[in-house]
C-alpha positions, -999 to +999 in steps of 0.1 A: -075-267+286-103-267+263-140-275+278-141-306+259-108-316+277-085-316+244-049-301+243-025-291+220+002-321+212+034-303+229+015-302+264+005-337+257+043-350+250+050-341+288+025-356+303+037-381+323+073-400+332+081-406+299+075-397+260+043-416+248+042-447+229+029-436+201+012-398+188-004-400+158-042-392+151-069-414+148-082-435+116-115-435+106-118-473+116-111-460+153-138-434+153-162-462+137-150-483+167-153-456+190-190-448+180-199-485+182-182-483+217-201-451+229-237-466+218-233-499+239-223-476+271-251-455+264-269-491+255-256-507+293-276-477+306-239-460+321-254-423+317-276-407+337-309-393+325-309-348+325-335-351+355-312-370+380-280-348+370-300-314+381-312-334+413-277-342+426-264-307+414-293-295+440-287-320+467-251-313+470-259-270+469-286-279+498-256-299+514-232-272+511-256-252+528-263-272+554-225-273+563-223-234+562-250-232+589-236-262+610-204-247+617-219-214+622-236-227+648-210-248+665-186-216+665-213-199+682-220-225+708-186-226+717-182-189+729-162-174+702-174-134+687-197-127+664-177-114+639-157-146+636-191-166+633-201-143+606-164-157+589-170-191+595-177-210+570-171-251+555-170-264+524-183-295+505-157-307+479-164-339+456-142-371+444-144-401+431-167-413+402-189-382+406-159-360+403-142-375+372-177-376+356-180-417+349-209-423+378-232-441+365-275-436+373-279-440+412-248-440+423-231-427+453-216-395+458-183-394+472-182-361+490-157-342+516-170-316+544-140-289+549-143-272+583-121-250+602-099-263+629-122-258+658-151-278+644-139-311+655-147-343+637-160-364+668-181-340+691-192-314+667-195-334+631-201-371+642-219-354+669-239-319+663-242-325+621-253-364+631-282-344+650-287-318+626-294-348+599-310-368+618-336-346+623-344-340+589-372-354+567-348-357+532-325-379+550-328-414+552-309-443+560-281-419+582-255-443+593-222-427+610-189-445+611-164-426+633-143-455+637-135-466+602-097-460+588-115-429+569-143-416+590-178-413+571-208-405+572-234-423+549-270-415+541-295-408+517-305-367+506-337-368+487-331-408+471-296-399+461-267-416+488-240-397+500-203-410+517-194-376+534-159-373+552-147-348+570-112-328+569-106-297+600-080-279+583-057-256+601-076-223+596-098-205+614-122-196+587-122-218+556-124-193+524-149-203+497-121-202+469-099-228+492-075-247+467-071-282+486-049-289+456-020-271+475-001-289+499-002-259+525-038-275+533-018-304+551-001-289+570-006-289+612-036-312+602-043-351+615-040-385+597-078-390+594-079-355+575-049-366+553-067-392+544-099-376+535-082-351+517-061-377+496-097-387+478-103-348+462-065-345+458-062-378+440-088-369+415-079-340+405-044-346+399-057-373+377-079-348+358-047-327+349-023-349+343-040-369+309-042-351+277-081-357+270-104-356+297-134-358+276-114-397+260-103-402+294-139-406+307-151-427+280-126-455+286-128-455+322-165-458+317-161-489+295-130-503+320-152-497+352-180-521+335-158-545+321-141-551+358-174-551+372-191-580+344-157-603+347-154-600+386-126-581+394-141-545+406-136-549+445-108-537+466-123-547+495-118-583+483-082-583+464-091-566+431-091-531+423-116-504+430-123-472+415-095-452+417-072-478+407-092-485+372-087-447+370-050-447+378-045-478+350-063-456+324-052-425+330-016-442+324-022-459+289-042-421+280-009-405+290+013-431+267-015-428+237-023-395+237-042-388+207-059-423+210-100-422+206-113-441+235-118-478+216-082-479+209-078-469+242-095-498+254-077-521+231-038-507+244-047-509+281-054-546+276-023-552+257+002-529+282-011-544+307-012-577+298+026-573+291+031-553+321+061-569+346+047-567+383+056-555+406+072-526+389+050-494+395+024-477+375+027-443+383+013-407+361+038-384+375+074-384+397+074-391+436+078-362+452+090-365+488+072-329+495+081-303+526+058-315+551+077-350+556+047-371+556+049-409+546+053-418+510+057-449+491+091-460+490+101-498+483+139-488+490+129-478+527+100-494+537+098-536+542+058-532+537+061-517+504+083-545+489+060-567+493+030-548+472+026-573+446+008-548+421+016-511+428-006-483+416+010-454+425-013-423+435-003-385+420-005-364+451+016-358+479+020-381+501+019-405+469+008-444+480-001-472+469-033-477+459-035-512+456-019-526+483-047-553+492-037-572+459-029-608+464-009-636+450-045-652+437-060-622+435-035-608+409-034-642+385-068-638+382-064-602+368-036-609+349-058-638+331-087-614+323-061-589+308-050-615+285-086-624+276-093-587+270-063-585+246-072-611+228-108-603+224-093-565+211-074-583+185-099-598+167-119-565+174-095-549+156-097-568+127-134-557+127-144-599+132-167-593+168-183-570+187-181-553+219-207-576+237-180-603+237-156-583+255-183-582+284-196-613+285-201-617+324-172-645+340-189-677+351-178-678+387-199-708+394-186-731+366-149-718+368-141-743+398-150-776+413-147-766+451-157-736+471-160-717+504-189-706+512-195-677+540-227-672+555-238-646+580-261-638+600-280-612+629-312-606+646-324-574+633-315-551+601-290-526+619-270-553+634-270-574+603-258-541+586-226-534+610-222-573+610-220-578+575-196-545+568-173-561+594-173-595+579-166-580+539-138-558+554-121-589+568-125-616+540-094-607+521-079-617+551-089-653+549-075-652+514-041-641+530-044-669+555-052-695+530-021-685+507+003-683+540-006-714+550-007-733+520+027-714+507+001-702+476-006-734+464-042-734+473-052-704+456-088-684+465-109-667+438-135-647+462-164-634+444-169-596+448-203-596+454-232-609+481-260-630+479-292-637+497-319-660+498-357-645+502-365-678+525-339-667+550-340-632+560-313-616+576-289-641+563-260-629+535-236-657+520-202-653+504-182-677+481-146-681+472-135-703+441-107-726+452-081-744+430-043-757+430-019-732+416-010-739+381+022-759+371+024-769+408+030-807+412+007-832+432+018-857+452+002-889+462-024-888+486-013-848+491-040-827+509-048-786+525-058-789+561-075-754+561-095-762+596-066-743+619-064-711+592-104-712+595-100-712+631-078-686+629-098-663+606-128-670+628-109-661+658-098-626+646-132-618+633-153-628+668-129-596+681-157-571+668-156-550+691-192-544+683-202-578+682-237-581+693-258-615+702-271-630+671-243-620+647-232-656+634-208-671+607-209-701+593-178-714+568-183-748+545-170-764+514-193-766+487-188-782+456-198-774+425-227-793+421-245-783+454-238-746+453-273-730+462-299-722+430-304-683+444-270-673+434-278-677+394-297-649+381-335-659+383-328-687+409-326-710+381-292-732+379-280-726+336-274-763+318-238-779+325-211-766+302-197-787+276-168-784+287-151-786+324-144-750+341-107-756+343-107-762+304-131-730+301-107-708+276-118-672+263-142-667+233-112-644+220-088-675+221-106-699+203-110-673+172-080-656+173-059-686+183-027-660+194-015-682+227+011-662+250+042-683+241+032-669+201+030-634+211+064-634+234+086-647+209+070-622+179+079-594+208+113-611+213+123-613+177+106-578+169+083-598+140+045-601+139+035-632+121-003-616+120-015-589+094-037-568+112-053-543+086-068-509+101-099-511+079-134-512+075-152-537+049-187-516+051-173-484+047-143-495+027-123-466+047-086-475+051-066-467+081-035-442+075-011-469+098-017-505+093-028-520+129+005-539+125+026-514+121+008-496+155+011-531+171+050-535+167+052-498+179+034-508+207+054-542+214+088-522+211+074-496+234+059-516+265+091-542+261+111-511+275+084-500+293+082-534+317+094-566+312+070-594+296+053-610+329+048-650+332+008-649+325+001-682+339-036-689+330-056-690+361-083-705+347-062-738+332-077-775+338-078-787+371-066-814+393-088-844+402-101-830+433-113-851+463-129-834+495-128-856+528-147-844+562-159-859+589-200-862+597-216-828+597-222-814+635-250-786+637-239-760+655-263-755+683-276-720+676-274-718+638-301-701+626-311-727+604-310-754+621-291-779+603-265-781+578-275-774+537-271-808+518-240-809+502-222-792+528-196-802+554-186-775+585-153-762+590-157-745+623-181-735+653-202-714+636-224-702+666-207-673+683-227-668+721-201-644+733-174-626+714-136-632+718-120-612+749-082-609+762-068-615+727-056-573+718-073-542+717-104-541+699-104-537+663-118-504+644-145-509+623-135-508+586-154-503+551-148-497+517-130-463+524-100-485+538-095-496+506-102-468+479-088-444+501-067-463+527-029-448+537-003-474+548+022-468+570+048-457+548+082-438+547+094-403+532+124-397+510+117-418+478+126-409+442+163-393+448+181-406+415+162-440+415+140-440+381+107-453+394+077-469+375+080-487+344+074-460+314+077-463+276+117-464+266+126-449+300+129-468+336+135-509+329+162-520+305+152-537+276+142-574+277+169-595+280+190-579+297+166-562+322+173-563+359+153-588+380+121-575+400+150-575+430+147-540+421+114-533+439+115-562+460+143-588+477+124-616+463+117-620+422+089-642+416+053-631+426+045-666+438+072-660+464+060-629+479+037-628+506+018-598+528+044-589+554+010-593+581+011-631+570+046-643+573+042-669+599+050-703+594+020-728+588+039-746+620+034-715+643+001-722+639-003-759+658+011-743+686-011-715+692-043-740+685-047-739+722-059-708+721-085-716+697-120-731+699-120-769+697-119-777+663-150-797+645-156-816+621-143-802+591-130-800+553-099-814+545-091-804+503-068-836+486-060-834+449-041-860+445-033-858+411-036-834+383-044-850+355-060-828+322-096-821+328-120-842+310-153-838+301-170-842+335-190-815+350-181-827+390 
């Protein structure tokens, strides 16, 4: 491989589970796209400046060293000779955005420790290397959680933040050219170290198996910040975090492999927005490997039929990636992916720009009723655990919400936080809620969400770490009373022209291609749109019409997965009407009374946390997600043609088999998380269990009419 991360077309053709889409060089219209592209990333500020670069190359040699003399020291301290102190030695190893080379300025460095098997992970790294950095003056913020479904360490070296796991493989002495690529470096080794090991392993399997590294990186770049401006960058909460944006890219790189990175761009929208889930997106073959650990394998294991969007990780053990997607969760995806197709069409016709494509998603005029989530704690460090406790658990209301509604009440959670400067210590949360599309309303039909709130409140008051002070509070909100500090500038923008539920895409409006359009072109193999590959400044002409690459593309990803049903998630919505009883302040809310405009939905004031209900819950954070394992089985691939690739795994369409063949059940609305299977009856009876319930929301659309022009 070259050091710009081109190679030759025969290595390319193998790449991957099947023969690419479609191999022919670029045009000059896609490398005046591309450079267009490239300036508004540089424009967005995604690179770092030369000065920052050489000041994490030093922070992470001065970490390295740091390592080398902690386990030196431990080894000593714990009687062995000197000659084996003089051989031992640990390694720091890097993943994640810093490794695939798409971080962006300030951020974190995702970064694995390497020690020998008698330098534990909870006496001598949570323990003596906690010391060691604690006691010096380039490290700030140092935060240690040994509990969390992939231990980590978090802290600042010299202003630049580091996330540092730790693997104790089984050797004595770790040598400095260790190749944790092998899967030797598993073996006799525990599931905390699998797991921090699947992070480096994971990323560079991904750098070897796509045929330009240097394209690669361009178009993950541009796909990370498009996920993050339209809302859908967050594992934690339902979407998809980093490696799964890498996973998706590295995929359409491997099916267009002498793409420049703006068509890139453009055929990742339009696979994916064809794509069937919950057939697989995998880069390479399941390999059930020697050392029999758990892999993913839908034929085997009940859990993995129910993953509604698989993203299949290269290394061994291979898993999921994605497994926290949910019913909501993946509409709202599958919406965006339409929008960005569309918006690439007309791109392609050289009629926009790329600012269009990133125009930021109005979560706060997209719906007429939210949740809102505050929290709250008496001091910063409790605030700090409090708040990662309550983000790793919020997806779980989702769940609960979907379960007990049977996914007709669907949740939009925003992936982000707010706070307010006139309430310290206080963070707030908000989830967009609507009917599921082209479900019927009946008369006087309402969602009683009080018992899942209960519920949800329940599970989260078993923090094991739960401290006085730490309080939730959960209300509906409507559209017009959601709090001013949440727009940018603390100032509320005028009210659209145009209701949220009729909000449609800038692309669709100026392209006018609707789905049903597009499916019957693919269907009949015709394309009723002339797309020329051209340029009118430059006048240069493209050597393949865009149609031609378009039907090529169609005929492709039709045998590639089957065309899903992309329900709009964003359609008009129902006359909405929210009925609660009189607000009760809860009597040690920290502000006192309820915000105008709200109503309560549970007893927010927590004086003692929930006892007798289980064992106390880990701690979890965002490594449960990017890097989480499920419980899983061995054996999969056998004869069994897994994940939907160009021409190769899924019968054409039309005579395609059903989803049955990843899961029991064919239609996504039908599938729920195995964890949430109860019946919305189990949950009357155990409400004796609960707190009281309050006054509280109770969600009644009793009809859905189409959306006129009022704002709500």
């Amino acid at each position: 491989m070259s050091s710009n991360g081109s190679i030759n077309s025969a290595t390319a053709l193998r790449l991957g589970l099947s023969d690419p889409i479609f191999t022919g060089g670029p045009t000059q219209f896609d490398a005046i796209k591309t450079r267009e592209l490239e300036k508004f990333l540089a424009d967005a500020g995604l690179y770092e400046s030369q000065e920052e670069a050489i000041r994490r190359e030093e922070v992470l040699g001065r970490l390295d060293q740091i390592v080398k003399t902690w386990v030196k020291n431990i080894t000593r301290a714990k009687g062995f000779n000197e000659q084996l102190v003089q051989e031992a030695n640990a390694k720091i190893f890097t993943f994640g955005s810093y490794r695939l080379g798409v971080h962006g300025p300030g951020a974190d460095i995702d970064t694995l420790c390497v020690g020998p098997r008698h330098a534990n992970r909870d006496e001598d790294f949570f323990g003596e290397l906690y010391r060691m950095l604690a006691d010096m003056t380039e490290i700030e913020e140092l935060h240690s959680v040994p509990d969390a479904y992939v231990p980590v360490l978090n802290f600042k070296f010299s202003g630049v933040s580091i996330d540092l796991l730790y693997a104790n493989v089984a050797l004595w002495a770790v040598p400095e050219d260790l190749d944790i690529s092998q899967d030797s470096v598993l073996q006799n080794v525990d599931e905390q170290t699998v797991r921090s090991l699947n992070g480096c392993r994971v990323t560079d399997q991904i750098l070897r198996l796509v045929p330009n590294i240097q394209n690669f990186r361009t178009a993950l770049r541009c796909m990370r910040l498009w996920a993050k401006r339209r809302g859908v960058y967050s594992n934690v909460r339902g979407f998809l975090g980093g490696i799964n944006w890498a996973l998706l890219v590295a995929r359409i790189c491997q099916l267009y492999p002498n793409a420049l990175p703006s068509v890139l761009v453009s055929r990742f929208f339009r696979v994916y927005n064809l794509w069937r889930w919950p057939n697989p997106v995998m880069l390479c073959p399941i390999q059930e490997g020697s050392l029999g650990l758990p892999v993913w394998d839908p034929r085997r294991n009940f859990r993995d039929r129910q993953h509604l969007m698989p993203i299949i990780t290269p290394a061994y053990p291979c898993m999921n990636s994605s497994y926290n997607v949910s019913t909501s969760t993946l509409r709202v995806m599958m919406e965006e992916f339409r929008r960005g197709n569309e918006i690439c069409e007309v791109l392609e016709t050289n009629n926009a720009g790329w600012m269009t494509l990133f125009e930021p998603f109005p979560f706060f005029e997209a719906y007429k009723n939210y949740l809102q989530i505050d929290i709250a704690a008496e001091n910063d460090d409790d605030l700090r655990k409090w708040k990662g406790w309550i983000e790793s658990r919020l997806r779980q209301l989702n769940l609960k919400i979907e379960r007990d509604t049977n996914s007709t009440l669907q949740c939009h959670p925003h992936p982000g936080e707010f706070s307010e400067k006139s309430r310290p210590l206080h963070y707030y949360y908000f989830m967009g809620l609507r009917r599921k599309e082209g479900t019927n309303a009946q008369e006087g039909e309402q969602f009683d969400i009080r018992l899942t709130v209960e519920e949800f409140k329940h599970s989260v008051c078993m923090y094991h770490s739960w401290c006085p002070g730490m309080w939730i509070h959960v209300c509906h909100v409507r559209r017009k009373n959601i709090p001013d500090f949440v727009f940018p500038g603390g100032i509320r923008p005028p009210p659209a022209t145009k209701p949220a539920g009729e909000m449609l895409s800038v692309a669709k409006t100026k392209c006018g291609s609707g789905k049903k359009r597009k499916q019957d072109e693919v269907a009949s193999g015709t394309n009723s749109k002339e797309i020329v590959s051209s340029s009118t400044d430059s006048g240069l002409h493209a050597e393949k019409s865009a149609k031609e690459r378009f039907d090529a593309d169609v005929k492709g990803i039709s045998n590639d997965a089957r065309f899903p049903d992309n329900t709009s998630c964003f359609g008009p919505e129902g006359e909405e009407s929210v009925r609660f009883s009189p607000p009760v302040v809860p009597s040690g809310s920290p502000s006192g009374s309820p915000e105008p405009g709200k109503e309560n939905i549970v007893r927010e004031n927590i004086h003692e946390p929930f006892v007798g209900h289980g064992s106390p819950l880990k701690e979890l954070d965002e490594f449960e997600n990017d890097l989480g394992m499920t419980s899983q089985v061995q054996g999969f691939i056998g004869t069994m043609k897994v994940g939907p690739t160009v021409k190769q795994e899924v019968a054409a369409e039309g005579k395609a088999a059903s989803s049955s063949k990843w899961l029991q059940n064919g239609s996504l609305d039908e599938l729920e998380p195995i964890e949430l299977t109860g019946l919305v009856s189990n949950v009357a009876s155990a409400s004796a269990s609960l707190a009281p319930r309050k006054p509280s929301i109770r969600l009644n659309f009793t009809s859905l009419p189409k959306a006129t022009g009022s704002s709500a």
